[in-house]
C-alpha positions in Angstrom: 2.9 36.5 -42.2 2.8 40.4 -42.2 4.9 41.6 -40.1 4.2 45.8 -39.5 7.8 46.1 -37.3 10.3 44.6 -34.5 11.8 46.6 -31.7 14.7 45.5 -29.4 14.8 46.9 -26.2 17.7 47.0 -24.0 18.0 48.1 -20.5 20.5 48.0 -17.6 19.2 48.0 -13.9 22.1 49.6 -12.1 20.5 50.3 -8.7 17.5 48.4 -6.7 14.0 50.8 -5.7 15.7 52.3 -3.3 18.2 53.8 -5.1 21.1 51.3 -3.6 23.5 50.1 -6.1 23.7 46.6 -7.6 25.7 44.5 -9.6 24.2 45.7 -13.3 21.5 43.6 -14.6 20.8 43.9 -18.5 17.1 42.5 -19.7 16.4 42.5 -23.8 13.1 42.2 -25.3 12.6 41.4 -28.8 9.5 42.3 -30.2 7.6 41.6 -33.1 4.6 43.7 -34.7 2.1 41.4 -36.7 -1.1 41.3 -38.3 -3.5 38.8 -36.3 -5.0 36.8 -39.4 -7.8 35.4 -37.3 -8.7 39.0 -36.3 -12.8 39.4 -36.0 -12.9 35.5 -36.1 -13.1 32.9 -33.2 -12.2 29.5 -34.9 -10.3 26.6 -33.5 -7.9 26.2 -36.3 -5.1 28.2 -35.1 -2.1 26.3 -37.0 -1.2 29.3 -38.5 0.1 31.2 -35.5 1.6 28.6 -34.2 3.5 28.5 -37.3 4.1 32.5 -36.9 5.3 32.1 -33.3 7.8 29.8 -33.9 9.3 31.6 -37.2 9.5 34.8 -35.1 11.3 33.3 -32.3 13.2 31.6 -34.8 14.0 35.4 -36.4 14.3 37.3 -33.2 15.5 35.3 -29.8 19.0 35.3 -31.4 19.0 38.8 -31.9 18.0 39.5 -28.4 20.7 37.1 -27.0 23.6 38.8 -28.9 22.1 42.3 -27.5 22.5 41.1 -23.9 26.2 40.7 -23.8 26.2 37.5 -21.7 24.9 34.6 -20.9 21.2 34.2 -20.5 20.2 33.6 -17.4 15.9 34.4 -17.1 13.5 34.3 -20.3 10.1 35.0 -20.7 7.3 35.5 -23.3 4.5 37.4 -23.7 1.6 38.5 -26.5 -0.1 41.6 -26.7 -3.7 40.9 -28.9 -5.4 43.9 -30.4 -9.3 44.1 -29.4 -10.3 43.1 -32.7 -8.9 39.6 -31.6 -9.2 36.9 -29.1 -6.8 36.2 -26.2 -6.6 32.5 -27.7 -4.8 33.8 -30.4 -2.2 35.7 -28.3 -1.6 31.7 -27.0 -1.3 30.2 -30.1 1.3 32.7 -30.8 3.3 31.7 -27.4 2.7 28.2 -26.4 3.0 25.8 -29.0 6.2 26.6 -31.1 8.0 29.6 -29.2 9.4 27.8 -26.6 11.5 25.2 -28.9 13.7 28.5 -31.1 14.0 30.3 -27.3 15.8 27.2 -25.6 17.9 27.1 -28.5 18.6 30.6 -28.5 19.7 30.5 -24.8 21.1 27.3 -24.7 19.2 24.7 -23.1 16.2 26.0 -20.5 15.2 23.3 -18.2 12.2 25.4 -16.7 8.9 25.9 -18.2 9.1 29.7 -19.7 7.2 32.5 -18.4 4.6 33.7 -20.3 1.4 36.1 -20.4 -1.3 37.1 -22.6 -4.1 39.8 -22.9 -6.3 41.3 -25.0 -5.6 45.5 -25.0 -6.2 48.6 -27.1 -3.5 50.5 -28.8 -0.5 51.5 -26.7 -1.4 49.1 -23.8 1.1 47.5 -21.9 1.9 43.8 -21.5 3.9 43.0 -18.0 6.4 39.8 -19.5 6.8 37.9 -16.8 10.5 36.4 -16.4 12.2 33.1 -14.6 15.3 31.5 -14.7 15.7 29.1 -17.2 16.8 25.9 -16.0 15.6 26.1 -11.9 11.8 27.0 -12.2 11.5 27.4 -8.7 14.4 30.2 -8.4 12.6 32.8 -6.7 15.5 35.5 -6.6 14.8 35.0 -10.6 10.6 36.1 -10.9 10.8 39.7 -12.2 8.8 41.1 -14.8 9.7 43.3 -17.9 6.6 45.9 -18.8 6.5 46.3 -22.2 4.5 48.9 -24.4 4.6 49.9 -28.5 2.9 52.9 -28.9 1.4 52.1 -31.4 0.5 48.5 -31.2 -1.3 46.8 -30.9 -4.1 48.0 -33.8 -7.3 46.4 -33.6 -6.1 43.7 -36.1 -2.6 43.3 -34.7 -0.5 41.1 -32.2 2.6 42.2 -30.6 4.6 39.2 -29.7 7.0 39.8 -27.1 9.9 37.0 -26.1 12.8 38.5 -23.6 16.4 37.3 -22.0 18.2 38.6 -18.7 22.0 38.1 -17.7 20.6 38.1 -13.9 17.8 38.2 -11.4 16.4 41.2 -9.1 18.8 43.8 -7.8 19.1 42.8 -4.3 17.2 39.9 -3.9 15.4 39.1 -0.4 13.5 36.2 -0.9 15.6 33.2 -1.5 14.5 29.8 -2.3 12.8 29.6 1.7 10.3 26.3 1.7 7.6 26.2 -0.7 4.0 26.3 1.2 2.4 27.6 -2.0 
């Protein structure tokens, strides 16, 4: 694997939209800068970034847990794919061996994990999308983190993007009310 970079990004929500205090919310995204191997090519044999997404999550959810401070409540996932690749291979990266190091890293996570994936130019932004980790249908818990490396992805990169909260939105409104979806 050739990894370019990681970031870890930290942030605190300490007031809703509106500007009304809330109880502090921390979100951490761990993020990992790679070379897309299959980059130019459209094959079926993606093995190898399967392999490469569960090493990195391996590497990195740990990291991101410690940063939050407390227990993990939300996760999420999310790959960035430069245009020189496909959006299959931003899939392979998340799907198949992410989720196994990320339900480790937050101990258990019942729910399916949020996850996204699109093809963008340099310094696009991803929007991660987040849930709670053991009740999937937790709506005070859907929130999304956007996420951007400025200079990511290149052409022939794919930022991989895996993220913990300690809490849902500020203020939520919504509830669990009956599901008509």
């Amino acid at each position: 694997m050739d990894l370019r970079k990681t970031l870890l990004i930290r942030e605190t929500i300490e007031t809703d939209g509106s500007g009304k205090a809330c109880d502090p919310i921390t979100r951490v995204a761990a993020i990992a800068v790679v070379r897309n191997p299959f980059a130019g090519q459209f094959g079926d044999d993606l093995l190898p970034l399967f392999d490469m997404g569960g090493e990195l999550g391996d590497r990195l959810m740990e990291e991101a847990v410690a940063a939050l401070g407390g227990a993990p409540v939300s996760y999420g996932k999310a790959a960035l794919v430069g245009v020189a690749g496909d959006l299959e291979h931003g899939g392979a990266m998340i799907h198949p061996k992410l989720g196994k190091p990320m339900r480790a890293a937050v101990g258990g996570g019942k729910a399916l994990i949020a996850s996204n994936a699109k093809v963008g130019a340099v310094g696009a932004s991803i929007d991660l999308p987040l849930g709670h980790k053991d009740e999937a249908w937790s709506f005070d818990h859907f929130d999304t983190m956007t996420l951007t490396v400025g200079d990511a992805p290149r052409p022939d990169e794919i930022v991989l993007c895996m993220a913990v909260a300690d809490g849902g939105r500020p203020h939520p409104r919504v509830g669990s009310g009956p599901i008509t979806d």
